[in-house]
C-alpha positions in Angstrom: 0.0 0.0 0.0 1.3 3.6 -1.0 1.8 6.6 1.5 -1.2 7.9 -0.1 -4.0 6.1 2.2 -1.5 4.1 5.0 -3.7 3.5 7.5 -2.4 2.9 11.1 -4.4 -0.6 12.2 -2.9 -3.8 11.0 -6.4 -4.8 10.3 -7.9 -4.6 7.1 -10.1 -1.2 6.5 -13.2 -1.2 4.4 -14.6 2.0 3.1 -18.3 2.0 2.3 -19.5 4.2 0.1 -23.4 5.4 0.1 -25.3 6.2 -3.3 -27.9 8.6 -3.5 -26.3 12.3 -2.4 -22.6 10.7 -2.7 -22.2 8.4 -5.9 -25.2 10.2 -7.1 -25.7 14.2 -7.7 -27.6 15.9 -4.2 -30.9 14.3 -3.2 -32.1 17.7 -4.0 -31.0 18.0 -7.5 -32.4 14.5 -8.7 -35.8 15.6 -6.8 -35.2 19.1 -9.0 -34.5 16.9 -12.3 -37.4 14.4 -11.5 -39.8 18.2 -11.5 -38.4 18.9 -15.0 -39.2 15.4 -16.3 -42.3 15.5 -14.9 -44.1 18.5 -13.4 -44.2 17.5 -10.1 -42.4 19.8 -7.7 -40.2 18.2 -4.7 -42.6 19.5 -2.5 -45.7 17.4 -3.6 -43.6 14.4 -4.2 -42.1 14.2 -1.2 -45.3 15.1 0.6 -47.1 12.2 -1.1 -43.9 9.9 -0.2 -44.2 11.0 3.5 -47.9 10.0 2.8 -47.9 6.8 1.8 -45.4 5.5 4.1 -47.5 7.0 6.9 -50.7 5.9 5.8 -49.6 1.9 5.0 -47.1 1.4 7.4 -46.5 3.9 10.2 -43.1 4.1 8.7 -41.0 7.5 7.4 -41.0 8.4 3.8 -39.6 5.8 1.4 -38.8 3.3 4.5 -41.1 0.9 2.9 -40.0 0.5 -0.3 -36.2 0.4 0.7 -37.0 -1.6 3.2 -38.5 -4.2 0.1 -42.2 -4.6 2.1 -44.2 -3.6 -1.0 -42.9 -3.1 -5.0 -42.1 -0.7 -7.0 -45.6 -0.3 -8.7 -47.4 -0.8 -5.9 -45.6 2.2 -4.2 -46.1 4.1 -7.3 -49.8 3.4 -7.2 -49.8 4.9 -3.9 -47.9 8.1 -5.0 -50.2 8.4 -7.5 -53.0 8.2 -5.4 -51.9 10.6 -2.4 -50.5 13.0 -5.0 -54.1 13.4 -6.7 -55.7 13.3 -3.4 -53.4 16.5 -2.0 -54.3 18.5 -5.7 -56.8 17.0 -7.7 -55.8 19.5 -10.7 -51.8 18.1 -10.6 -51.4 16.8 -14.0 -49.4 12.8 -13.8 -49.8 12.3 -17.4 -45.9 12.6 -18.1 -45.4 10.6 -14.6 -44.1 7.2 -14.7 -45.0 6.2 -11.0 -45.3 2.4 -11.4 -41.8 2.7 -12.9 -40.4 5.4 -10.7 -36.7 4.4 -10.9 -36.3 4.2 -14.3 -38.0 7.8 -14.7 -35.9 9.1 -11.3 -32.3 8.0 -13.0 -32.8 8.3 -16.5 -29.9 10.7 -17.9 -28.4 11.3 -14.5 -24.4 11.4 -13.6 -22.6 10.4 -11.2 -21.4 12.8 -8.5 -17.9 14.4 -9.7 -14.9 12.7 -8.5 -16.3 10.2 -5.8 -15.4 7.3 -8.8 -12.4 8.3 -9.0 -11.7 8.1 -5.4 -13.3 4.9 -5.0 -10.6 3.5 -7.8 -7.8 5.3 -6.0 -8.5 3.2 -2.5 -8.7 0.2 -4.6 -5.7 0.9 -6.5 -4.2 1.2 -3.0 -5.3 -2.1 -1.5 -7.8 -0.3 0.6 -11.4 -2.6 0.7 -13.9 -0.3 -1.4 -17.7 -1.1 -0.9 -21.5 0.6 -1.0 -24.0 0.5 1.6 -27.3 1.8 0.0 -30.8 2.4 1.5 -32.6 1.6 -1.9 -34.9 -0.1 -3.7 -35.1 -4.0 -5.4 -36.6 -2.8 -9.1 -33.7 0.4 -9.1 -30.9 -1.9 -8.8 -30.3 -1.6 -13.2 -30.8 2.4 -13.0 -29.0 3.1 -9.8 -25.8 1.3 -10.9 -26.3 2.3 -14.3 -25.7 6.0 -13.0 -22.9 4.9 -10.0 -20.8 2.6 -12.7 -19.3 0.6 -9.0 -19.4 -2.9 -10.6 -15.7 -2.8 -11.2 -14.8 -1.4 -8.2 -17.2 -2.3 -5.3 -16.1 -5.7 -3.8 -19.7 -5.7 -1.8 -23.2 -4.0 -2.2 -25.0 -3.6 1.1 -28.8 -2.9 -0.3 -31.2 -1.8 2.5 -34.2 -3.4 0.3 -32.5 -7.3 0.0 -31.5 -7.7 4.0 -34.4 -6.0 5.0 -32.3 -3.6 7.5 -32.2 0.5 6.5 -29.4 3.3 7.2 -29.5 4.6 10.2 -30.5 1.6 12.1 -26.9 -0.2 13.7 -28.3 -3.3 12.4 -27.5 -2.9 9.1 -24.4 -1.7 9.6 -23.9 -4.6 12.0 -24.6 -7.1 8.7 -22.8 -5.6 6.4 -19.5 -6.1 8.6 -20.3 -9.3 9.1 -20.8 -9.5 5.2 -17.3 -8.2 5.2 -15.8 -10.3 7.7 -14.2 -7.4 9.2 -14.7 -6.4 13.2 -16.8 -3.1 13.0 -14.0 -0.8 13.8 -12.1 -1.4 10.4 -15.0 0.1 8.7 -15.6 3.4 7.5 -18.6 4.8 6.3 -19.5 7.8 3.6 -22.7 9.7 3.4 -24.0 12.9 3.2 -26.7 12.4 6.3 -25.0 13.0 9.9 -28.3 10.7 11.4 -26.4 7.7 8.8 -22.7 8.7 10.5 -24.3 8.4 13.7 -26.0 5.2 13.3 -22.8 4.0 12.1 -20.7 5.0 14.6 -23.2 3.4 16.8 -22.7 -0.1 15.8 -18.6 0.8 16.4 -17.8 2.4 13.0 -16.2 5.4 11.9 -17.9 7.6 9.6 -17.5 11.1 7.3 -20.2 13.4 6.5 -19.8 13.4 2.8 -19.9 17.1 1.2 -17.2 16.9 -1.8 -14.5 14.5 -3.1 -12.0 16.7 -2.0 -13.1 17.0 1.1 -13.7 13.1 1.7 -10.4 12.2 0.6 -8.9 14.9 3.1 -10.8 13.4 5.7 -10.2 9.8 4.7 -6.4 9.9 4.4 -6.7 11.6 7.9 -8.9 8.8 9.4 -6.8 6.1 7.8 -3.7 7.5 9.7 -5.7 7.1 12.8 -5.1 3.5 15.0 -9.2 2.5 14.3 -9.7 1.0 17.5 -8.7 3.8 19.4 -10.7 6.7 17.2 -13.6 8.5 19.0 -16.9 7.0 18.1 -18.4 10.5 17.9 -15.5 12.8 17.4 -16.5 15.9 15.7 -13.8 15.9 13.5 -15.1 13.4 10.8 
């Protein structure tokens, strides 16, 4: 392993990568590109999102779905349904509900940079993975935009072990998936609640905002002996 990302434990790190608001563009701006596609503005859509979950399950927005306890169209029915229940005049003619993902990711990018620090690790000998709250059916459209496959050694999906960021469970699994002891892993994402739940289940974690600023902080945390870091030092 170069200078470049030496890490301090004689373990065996594993960096976990998130995908929406990390391998992908901002939540926001996908919600912003799904209003130009279709009409709807972010505020209705995730209104009717916070519906549904609410109404069927008790559960926060999109928790269902990613959580695989209904499908795709049957979600989409249910967006469709709340959204013309909250205005009756919104016009869903250009909406593809029961297909959401392929609508949500068609002709998106990835987020600048994060692939290309996701080949540096590997290139490095550093473990390189994604843990993703997300959805069975998106699975084609999310990758298609996050172009991991040659570079993820594991995919942590929220929808197939039935476990969802922030809960410590799933970060729990996906170590074990890894067959590394939870303080060798290092997790990415752009929501602090994710960090925390990570650092939780004895994790280390960096609030992603840039690729610059993640690989500042990575080669940091890498230095760092992993057992000994601070489980909620403000730092990363």
């Amino acid at each position: 392993m170069s200078a470049a990302y030496g890490h301090a434990s004689s373990g065996d790190p594993v960096v976990w990568f998130d995908f929406g608001g990390v391998l992908s563009a901002p939540i926001e701006e996908l919600f912003l590109g799904y209003e130009r596609k279709t009409g709807i503005s972010p505020a209705a859509l995730k209104q009717a999102m916070a519906d549904a979950a609410q109404e069927r399950f008790g559960l926060p927005a999109l928790a269902p779905i990613e959580l695989g306890l209904l499908t795709e169209a049957q979600w989409g029915a249910d967006l469709r349904r709340h959204l013309g229940l909250r205005d009756p005049g919104l016009d869903l003619s250009r909406a593809e509900l029961e297909t959401f993902g392929e609508q949500w990711f068609a002709g998106e990018e990835p987020q600048a940079g994060v692939r290309e620090l996701m080949a540096e690790l590997k290139d490095d000998g550093v473990r390189v993975a994604v843990l993703t709250n997300n959805v069975v059916e998106w699975a084609p459209h999310w990758r298609a935009v996050a172009q991991i496959d040659d570079l993820a050694e594991l995919v942590v999906d929220s929808s197939e072990v039935g476990l969802r960021k922030p809960d410590p469970s799933i970060f729990a699994r996906a170590a074990q998936l890894a067959g590394a002891p939870p303080h060798e892993h290092i997790l990415i994402d752009d929501l602090t609640e994710n960090g925390d739940g990570a650092r939780l289940a004895g994790w280390r974690a960096i609030t992603f905002t840039s690729a610059e600023q993640t690989r500042e902080a990575l080669t940091a945390l890498l230095a760092e002996p992993a057992a000994a870091a601070c489980p909620f030092s403000a730092a990363h």
